[in-house]
C-alpha positions in Angstrom: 72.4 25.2 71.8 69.9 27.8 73.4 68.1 27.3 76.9 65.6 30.2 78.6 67.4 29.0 81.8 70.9 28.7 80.7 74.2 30.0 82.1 76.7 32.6 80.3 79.8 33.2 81.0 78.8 37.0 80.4 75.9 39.0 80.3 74.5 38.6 76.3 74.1 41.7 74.5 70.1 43.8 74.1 67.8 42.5 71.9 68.4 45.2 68.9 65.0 46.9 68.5 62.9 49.6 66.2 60.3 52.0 67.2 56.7 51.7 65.9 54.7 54.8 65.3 51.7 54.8 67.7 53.3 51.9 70.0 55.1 51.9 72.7 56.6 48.2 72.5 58.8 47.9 69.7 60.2 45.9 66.9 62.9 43.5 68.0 65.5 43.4 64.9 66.6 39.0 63.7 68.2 40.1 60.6 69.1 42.8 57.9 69.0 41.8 54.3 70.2 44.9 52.0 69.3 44.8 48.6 71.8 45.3 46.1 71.7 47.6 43.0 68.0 48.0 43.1 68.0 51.2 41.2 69.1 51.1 37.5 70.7 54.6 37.9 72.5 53.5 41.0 74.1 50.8 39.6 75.0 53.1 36.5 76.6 55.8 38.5 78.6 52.6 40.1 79.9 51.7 37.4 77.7 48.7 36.6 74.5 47.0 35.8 70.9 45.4 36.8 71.1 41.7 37.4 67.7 41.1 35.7 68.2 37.5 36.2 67.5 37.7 40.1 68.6 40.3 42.8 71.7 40.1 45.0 71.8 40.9 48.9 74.6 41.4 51.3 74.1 40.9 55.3 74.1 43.8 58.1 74.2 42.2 61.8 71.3 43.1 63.9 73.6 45.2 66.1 74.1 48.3 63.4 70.9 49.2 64.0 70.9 52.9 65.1 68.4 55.1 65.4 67.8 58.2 63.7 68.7 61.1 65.2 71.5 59.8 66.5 75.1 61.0 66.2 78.3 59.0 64.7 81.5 58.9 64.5 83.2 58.7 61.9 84.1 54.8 60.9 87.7 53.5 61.7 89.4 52.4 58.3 87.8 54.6 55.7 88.3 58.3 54.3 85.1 58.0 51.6 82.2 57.2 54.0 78.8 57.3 52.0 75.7 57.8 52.2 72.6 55.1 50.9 69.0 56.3 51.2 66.5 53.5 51.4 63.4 52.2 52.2 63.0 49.3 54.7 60.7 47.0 54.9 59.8 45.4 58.1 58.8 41.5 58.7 56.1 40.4 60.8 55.4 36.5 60.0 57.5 33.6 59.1 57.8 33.4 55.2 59.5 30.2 53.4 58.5 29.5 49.5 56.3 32.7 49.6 54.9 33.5 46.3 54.9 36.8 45.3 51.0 37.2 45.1 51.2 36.3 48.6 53.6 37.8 49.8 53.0 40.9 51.5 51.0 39.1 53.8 53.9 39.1 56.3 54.9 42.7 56.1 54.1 44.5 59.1 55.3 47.6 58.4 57.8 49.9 56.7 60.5 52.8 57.5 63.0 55.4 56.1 67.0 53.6 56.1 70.5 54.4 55.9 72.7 52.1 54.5 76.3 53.7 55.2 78.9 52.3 53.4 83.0 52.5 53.6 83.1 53.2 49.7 86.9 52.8 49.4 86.8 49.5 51.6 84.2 48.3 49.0 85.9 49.1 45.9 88.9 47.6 47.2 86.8 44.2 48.0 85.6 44.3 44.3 88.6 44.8 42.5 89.4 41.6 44.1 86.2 39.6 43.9 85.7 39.8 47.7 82.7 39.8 49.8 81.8 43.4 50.7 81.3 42.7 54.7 84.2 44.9 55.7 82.5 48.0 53.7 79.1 47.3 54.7 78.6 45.7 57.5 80.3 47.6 60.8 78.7 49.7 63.7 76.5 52.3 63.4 75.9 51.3 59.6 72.3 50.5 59.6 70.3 53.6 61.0 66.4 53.6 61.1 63.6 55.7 61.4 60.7 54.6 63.6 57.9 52.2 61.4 54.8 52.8 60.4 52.6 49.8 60.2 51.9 48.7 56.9 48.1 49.5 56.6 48.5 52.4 57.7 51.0 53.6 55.1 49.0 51.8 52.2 49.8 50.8 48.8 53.7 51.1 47.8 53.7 53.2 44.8 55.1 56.3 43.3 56.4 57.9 46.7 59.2 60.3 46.9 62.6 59.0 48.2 65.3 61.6 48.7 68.2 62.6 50.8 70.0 65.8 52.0 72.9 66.6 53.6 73.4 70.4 55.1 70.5 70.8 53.2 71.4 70.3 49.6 69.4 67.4 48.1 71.5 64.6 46.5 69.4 61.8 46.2 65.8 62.0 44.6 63.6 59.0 43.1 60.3 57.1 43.5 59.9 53.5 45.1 58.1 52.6 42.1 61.8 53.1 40.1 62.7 49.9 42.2 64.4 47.2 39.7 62.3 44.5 42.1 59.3 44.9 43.7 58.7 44.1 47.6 57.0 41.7 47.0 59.3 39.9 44.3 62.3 40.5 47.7 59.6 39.2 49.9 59.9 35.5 47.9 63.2 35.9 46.4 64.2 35.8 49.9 61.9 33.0 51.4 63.2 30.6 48.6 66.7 31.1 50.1 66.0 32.0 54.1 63.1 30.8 56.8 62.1 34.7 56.8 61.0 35.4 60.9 59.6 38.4 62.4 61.8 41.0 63.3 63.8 40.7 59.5 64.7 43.8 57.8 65.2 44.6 54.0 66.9 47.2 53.2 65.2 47.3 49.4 68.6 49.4 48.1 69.2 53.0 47.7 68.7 55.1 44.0 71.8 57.5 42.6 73.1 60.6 44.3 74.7 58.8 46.9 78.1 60.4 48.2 80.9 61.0 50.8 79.9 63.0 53.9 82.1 64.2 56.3 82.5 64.9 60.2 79.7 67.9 60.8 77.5 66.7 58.4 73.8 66.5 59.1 72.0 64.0 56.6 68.0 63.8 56.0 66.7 61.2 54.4 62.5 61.6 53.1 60.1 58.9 51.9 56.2 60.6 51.4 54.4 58.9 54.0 57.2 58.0 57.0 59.2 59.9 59.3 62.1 61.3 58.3 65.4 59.7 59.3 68.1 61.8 60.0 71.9 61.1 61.3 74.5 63.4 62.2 78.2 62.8 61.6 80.6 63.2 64.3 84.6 63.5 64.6 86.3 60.0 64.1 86.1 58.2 67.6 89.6 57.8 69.3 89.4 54.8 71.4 
């Protein structure tokens, strides 16, 4: 039960929120939908393959959200901490049965992603048939670039979508080598979830992705949106 005047019994944690390009109010962030295996040479280098049927998701919480340029320690529980370069698309409308012909309607914009990943805590949870939450879904693991609004990015096409760390490029595709469409997420989505503003999806991440290391400085490109870039730091000790 929610009230605008209610009592807590402790202050409620900040609203989780995006920059806009050109704004100065920003995005408040509901929830983060990543899209899994979206890229067919991902999913190849992962050992596995497309679900042509229908695309799968896994959830972040709202509170990864971190923005780029920011520094982070190395996650608790993991030595193979990866790297995912994606591209994120931001919700501005409610959506519920959206057909895809309609549905980039509620897009209001669109950013450069990091989906960082405990890879051994994630091949752990699938040899066992486990949910992936404990290798996706921690602190820090969702870091964004600031939006551009959708019109003023234009049509989603062949754009370039790469990543380097130190400098050396590991990851390089186009958004148009996306298994599903935006829009075909967009109402994939709304059949299963009341979309809101402030949703992300995080539309998945093509191969090249790898471990990085404390000292690392990671850049991740899309043609057409700032860059987002993360630093890693030395392995927090309390």
């Amino acid at each position: 039960m929610t009230s605008a005047s209610a009592d807590f019994l402790f202050p409620p944690r900040p609203t989780p929120s995006v920059a806009v390009v050109g704004e100065t109010a920003r995005f408040p962030v509901g929830r983060i939908f990543c899209v899994g295996r979206n890229y067919a040479d991902h999913a190849k280098e992962m050992g596995a393959e497309v679900d042509r049927e229908a695309p799968f998701y896994f959830l972040k919480d709202a509170g990864s959200i971190t923005a780029s340029g920011a520094t982070v320690p190395y996650p608790q529980a993991t030595s193979d901490f990866h790297h995912e370069m994606e591209f994120v698309v931001a919700i501005g409308a409610e959506a519920f049965d959206v057909p895809a012909e309609r549905a980039m309607a509620v897009v209001f914009g669109y950013a450069a992603g990091l989906d960082m990943t405990r890879r051994d805590l994630q091949a752990k949870a699938k040899a066992k048939g486990r949910p992936w939450d404990l290798a996706k879904n921690f602190e820090m693991a969702a870091v964004i670039a600031p939006i551009v609004r959708a019109a003023d990015f234009g049509p989603i096409g062949s754009q370039r979508i790469g990543l380097a760390v130190d400098g050396v490029l590991r990851q390089d595709s186009r958004l148009d080598e996306m298994v599903w469409s935006v829009p075909e997420l967009i109402s994939h989505l709304s059949r299963h979830y009341r979309r809101g503003a402030g949703d992300l999806i995080y539309t998945g991440t093509p191969a090249g992705v790898g471990a990085v290391v404390p000292g690392n400085r990671i850049v991740g490109t899309i043609d057409g949106l700032p860059s987002v870039e993360l630093r890693i730091g030395p392995a927090a000790t309390a």
